[in-house]
Phi, psi and omega in degrees: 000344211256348170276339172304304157326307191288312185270001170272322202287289168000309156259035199257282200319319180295327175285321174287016168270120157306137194238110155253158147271101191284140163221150201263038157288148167262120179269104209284322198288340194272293175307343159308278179332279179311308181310348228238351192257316201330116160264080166214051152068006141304131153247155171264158159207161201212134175189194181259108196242165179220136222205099198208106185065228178256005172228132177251120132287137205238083224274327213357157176303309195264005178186181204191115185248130151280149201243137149344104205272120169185190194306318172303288189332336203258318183294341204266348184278340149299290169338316176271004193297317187302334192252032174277144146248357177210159188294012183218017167268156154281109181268111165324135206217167117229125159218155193257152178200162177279109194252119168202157200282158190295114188321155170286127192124293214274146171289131163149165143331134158337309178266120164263165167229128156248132205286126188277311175225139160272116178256325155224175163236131148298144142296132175268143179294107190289345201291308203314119190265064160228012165289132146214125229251138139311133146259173169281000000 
């Protein structure tokens, strides 16, 4: 009897071990997600953005921001080169940024943003009948 005890607790312990795996991937939607809580005085916004000559805009459904020039501005503009076919569409974004209003005096939108992080780049929606093209 008392071996009987003995290989039923023996195996209750081996089965009630858990076999985890740890794995050291990084999960980007989970890394979004925080960027998305973070209090630091970042806002995220997700909009259409464009980058033509010296001025860049950052487009939202309800308002329309100038964007900074500076070193982010130039990595998002690599990151949106691919999904351009001509050099003045506009690529759907999330980026998180610093919104502080525009000097006085100056030409431009109310709001400027300057990008703090890229968090995504999109396909722009090939469908959309809101282009509007010049002939020559």
């Amino acid at each position: 009897m008392k071996k009987f005890n003995l290989i039923i607790f023996l195996a209750l312990a081996i089965f009630s071990c858990k076999n985890e795996t740890k794995t050291n991937e990084v999960n980007l939607e989970e890394n979004r997600a925080k960027s998305f809580d973070q209090n630091d005085g970042l806002i995220t916004i997700k909009g259409d953005f464009v980058y033509f000559g010296k001025a860049a805009v950052l487009q939202t459904s309800n308002e329309i921001y100038g964007v900074v020039i500076d070193d982010n501005l130039q990595l998002l503009e690599k990151q949106v080169k691919p999904y351009k076919k001509e050099a003045t569409d506009m690529v759907p974004v999330t980026v998180r940024v610093r919104k502080f209003k525009k000097p006085e005096g100056e030409e431009g939108w109310p709001f400027r943003v300057e990008i703090k992080e890229i968090l995504k780049v999109e396909t722009p929606n090939t469908d959309s009948k809101d282009v509007i093209k010049l002939a020559k």
